[in-house]
KEKEKE-838349 format. One record per residue (C-alpha): x, y, z negated; residue in three letters. Coordinates in steps of 0.05 Angstrom, whole numbers, padded with zeros to 5 digits, always signed. Layout:
<rs>
XYZALA...
</rs>
This chain:
<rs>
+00257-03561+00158UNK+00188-03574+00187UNK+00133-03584+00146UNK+00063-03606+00157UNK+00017-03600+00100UNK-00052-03646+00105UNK-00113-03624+00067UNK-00190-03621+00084UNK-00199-03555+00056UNK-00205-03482+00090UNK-00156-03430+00072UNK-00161-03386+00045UNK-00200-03403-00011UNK-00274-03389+00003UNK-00283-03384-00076UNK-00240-03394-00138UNK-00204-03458-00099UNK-00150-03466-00140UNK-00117-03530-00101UNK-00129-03482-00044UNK-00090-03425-00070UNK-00032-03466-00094UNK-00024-03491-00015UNK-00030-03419+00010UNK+00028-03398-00033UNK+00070-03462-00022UNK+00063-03452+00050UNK+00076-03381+00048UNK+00136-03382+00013UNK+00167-03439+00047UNK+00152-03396+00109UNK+00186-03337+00080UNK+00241-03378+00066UNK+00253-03399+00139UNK+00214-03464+00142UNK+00168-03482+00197UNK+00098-03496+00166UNK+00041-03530+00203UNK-00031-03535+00170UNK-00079-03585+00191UNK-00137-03564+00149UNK-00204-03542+00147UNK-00246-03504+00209UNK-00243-03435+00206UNK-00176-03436+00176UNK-00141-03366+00185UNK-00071-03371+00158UNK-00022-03316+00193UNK+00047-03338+00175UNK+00033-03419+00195UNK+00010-03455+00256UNK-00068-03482+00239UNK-00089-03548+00267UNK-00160-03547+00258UNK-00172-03620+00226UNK-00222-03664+00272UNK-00252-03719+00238UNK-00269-03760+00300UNK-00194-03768+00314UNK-00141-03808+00270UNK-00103-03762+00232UNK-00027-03789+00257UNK-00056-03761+00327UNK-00061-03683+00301UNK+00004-03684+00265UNK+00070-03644+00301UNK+00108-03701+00326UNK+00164-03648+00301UNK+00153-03653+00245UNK+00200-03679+00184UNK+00164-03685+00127UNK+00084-03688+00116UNK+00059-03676+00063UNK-00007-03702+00037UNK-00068-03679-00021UNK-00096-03735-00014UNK-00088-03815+00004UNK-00038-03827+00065UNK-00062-03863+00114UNK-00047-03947+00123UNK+00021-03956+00157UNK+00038-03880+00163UNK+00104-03885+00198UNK+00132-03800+00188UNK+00168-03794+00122UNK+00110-03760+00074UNK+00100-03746+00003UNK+00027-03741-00027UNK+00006-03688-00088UNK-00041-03715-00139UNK-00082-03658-00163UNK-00127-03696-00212UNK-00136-03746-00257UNK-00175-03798-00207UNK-00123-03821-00168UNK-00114-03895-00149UNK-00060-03912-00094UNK-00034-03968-00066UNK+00038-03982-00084UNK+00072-03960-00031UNK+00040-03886-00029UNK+00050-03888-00101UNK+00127-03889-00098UNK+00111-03821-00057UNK+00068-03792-00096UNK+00084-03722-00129UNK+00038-03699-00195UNK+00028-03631-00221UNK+00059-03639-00294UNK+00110-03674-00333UNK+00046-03706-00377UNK+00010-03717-00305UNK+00059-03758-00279UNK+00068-03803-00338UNK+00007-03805-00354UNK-00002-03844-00284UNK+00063-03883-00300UNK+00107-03848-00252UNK+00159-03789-00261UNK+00161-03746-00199UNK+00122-03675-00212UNK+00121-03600-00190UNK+00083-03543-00228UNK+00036-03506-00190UNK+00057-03437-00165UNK+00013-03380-00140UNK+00028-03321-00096UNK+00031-03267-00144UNK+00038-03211-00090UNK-00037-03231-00091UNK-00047-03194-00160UNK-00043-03128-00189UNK+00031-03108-00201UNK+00062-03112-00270UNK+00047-03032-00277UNK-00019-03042-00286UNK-00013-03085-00352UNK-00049-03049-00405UNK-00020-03063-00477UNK-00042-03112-00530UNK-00074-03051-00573UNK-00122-03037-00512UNK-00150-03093-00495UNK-00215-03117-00516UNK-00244-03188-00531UNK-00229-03257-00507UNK-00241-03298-00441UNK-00258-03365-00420UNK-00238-03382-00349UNK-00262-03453-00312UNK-00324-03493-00293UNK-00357-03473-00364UNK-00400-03533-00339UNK-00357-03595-00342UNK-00357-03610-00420UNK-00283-03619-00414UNK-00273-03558-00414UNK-00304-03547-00477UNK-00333-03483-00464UNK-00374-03486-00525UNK-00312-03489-00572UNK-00280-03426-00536UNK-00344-03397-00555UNK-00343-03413-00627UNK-00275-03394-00632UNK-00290-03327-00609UNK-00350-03310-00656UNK-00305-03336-00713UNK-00248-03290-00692UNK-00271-03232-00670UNK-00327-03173-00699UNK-00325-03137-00627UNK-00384-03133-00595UNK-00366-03177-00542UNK-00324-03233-00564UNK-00318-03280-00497UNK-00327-03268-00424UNK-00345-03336-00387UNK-00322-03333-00319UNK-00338-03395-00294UNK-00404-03407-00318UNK-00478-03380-00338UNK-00519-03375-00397UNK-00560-03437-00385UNK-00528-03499-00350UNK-00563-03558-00345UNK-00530-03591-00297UNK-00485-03635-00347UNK-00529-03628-00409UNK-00570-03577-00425UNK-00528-03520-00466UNK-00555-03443-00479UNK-00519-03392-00509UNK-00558-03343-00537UNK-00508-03298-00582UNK-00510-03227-00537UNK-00431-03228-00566UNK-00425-03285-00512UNK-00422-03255-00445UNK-00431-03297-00371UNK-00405-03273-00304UNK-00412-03341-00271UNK-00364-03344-00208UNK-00326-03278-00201UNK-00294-03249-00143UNK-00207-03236-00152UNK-00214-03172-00161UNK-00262-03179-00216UNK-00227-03235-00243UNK-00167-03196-00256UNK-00200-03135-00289UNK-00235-03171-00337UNK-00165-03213-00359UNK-00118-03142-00353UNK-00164-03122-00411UNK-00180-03189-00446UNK-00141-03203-00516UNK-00126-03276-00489UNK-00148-03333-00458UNK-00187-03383-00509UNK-00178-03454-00475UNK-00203-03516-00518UNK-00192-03564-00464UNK-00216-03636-00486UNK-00189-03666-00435UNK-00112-03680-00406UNK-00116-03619-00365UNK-00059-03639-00298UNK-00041-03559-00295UNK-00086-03517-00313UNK-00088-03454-00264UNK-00127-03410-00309UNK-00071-03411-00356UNK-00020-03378-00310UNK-00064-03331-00282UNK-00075-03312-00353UNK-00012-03301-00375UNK+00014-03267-00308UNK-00037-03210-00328UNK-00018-03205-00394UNK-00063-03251-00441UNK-00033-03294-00481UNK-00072-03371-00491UNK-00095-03404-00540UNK-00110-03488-00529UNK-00109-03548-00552UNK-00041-03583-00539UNK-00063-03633-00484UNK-00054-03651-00426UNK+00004-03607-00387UNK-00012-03548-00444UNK+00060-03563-00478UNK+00098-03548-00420UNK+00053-03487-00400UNK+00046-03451-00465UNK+00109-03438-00508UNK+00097-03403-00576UNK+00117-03336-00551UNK+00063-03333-00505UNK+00008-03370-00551UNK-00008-03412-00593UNK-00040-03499-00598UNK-00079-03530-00635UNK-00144-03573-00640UNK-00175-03541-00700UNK-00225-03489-00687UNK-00215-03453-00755UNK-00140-03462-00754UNK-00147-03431-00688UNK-00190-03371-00703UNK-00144-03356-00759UNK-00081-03359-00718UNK-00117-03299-00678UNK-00144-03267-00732UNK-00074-03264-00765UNK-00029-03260-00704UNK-00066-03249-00640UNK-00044-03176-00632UNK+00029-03186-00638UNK+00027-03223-00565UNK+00063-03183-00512UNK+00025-03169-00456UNK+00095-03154-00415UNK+00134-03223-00453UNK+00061-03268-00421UNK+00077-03227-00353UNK+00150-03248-00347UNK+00148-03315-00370UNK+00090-03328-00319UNK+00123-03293-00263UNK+00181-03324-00259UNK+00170-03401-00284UNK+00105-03407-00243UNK+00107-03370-00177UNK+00101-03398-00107UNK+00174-03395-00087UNK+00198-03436-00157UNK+00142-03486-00134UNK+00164-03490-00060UNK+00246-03501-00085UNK+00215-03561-00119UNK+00176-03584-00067UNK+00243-03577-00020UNK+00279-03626-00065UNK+00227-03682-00058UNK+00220-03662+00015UNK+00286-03678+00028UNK+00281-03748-00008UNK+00227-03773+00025UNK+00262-03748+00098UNK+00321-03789+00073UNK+00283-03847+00063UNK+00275-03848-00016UNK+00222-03863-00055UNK+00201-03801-00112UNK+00182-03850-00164UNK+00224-03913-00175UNK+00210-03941-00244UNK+00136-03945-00241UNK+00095-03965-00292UNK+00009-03981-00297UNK-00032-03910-00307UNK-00061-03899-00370UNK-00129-03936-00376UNK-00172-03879-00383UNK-00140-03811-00362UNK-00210-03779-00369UNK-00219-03797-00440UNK-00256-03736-00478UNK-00201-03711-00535UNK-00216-03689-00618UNK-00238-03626-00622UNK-00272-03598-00694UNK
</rs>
């Protein structure tokens, strides 16, 4: 099959980019699996194992799409009157379409997609060739700590509850690494930490991203929001750390109790690591992770609903209106 995959982004991802890493390993391992996989993305684009096509923005888009191709698919709005057979991925919780590209549209979760009133979804995958081999997983008794992982300044994210989880669960000397965010933020309400437990590394590079999770006890995730995926959970539990959230959003069909543990309690969750948080298995978060969430499960998905839509049929057929506020901030105590 030919696919073309639309976004404005450059790959790879310049930073974290996590909707940018989930296309590098979808087209990757369709590649791998024999597919022909164009890109019309970003400038500067370097992606060996697909044909780039540059995006210009003073030409219409139908003009720098492969006329061979079978299938495009979309991360964002399809153009009026698109004429190829195309799905489109909805990677947040913003999305208004007309009716038409919403019978195409594909979300990211089970509680995504109905959330928006439809039923058509895919988990994101990653390229986990990408990250340090299962080898280097260090066991439960040496790890050290919690993390926080995600833009510690978006109050959804509730970065302030991971942090009083930690202090209330831990005696180490340093209780939470924040990657994602600094000691100060004032850029959605002023919030300083000053507990020296409490430790920042703002935005990290991979390499340092994985080092600090191989030897984190777990990922503390207090999401007030209804998270679509939720990235930072995978990653976690591909290098070993088990999570702990609050059961919204996608977080049910992410976190099973073997590898961690819900709730939207802050004591009942501090007490559930206290208690329990070392009998996790680094090599059980691994496994589960590996297999259920990698870039080639994600791309058989996607080949399914590629297939539909090059057959003429819609992904979504008994639609009904999105939920009236999907950005609604959640309990939390």
């Amino acid at each position: 099959m030919n696919v073309a995959i639309v976004l404005n982004n450059i790959l790879p991802a310049q930073t974290y980019g996590g909707t940018e890493r989930v296309i590098w390993g979808l087209a990757k391992a369709l590649s791998t699996m024999g597919h022909k996989v164009s890109l019309i993305c970003g400038k500067g684009s370097r992606v060996p194992f697909a044909q780039v096509i540059e995006r210009d923005p003073s030409l219409p888009l139908e003009r720098q799409i492969p006329a061979d191709a079978d299938v495009v698919h979309f991360q964002e709005d399809a153009p009026d009157n698109f004429q190829k057979p195309y799905i489109i991925t909805c990677h947040g919780n913003r999305i208004a379409l007309a009716e038409r590209q919403r019978s195409m549209s594909v979300y990211v979760s089970r509680n995504h997609a109905e959330r928006h009133g439809c039923s058509a979804f895919v988990h994101n995958g990653l390229d986990w060739s990408a990250y340090p081999s299962p080898a280097e997983l260090p066991p439960m008794r040496s790890r050290r700590g919690f993390h926080f992982l995600g833009k510690a300044a978006w109050r959804a994210k509730n970065v302030k509850g991971a942090i009083n989880v930690a202090l209330k669960a831990s005696d180490e000397t340093i209780r939470l690494r924040v990657l994602g965010g600094d000691r100060l933020c004032l850029k959605m309400g002023f919030r300083l930490t000053l507990s020296p437990r409490i430790r920042f590394h703002g935005m990290v590079t991979d390499t340092e991203k994985a080092r600090i999770i191989l030897n984190s006890r777990g990922l503390i995730f207090p999401i007030r929001w209804h998270e679509p995926f939720g990235l930072a959970v995978t990653e976690s539990l591909y290098l070993g750390a088990p999570v702990f959230a609050t059961p919204y959003g996608s977080m049910p069909e992410l976190i099973t109790p073997e590898v961690g543990f819900m709730c939207a309690d802050s004591n009942a969750m501090a007490a559930h690591i206290r208690e329990c948080g070392g009998d996790y298995s680094p090599s059980v978060c691994h496994e589960y992770a590996a297999t259920l969430f990698s870039a080639e499960a994600m791309a058989r998905n996607y080949l399914k609903l590629y297939e539909q839509a090059a057959n003429g049929l819609p992904l979504n057929t008994m639609m009904t209106p999105p939920e009236a506020d999907p950005m609604a901030r959640l309990p939390w105590q």
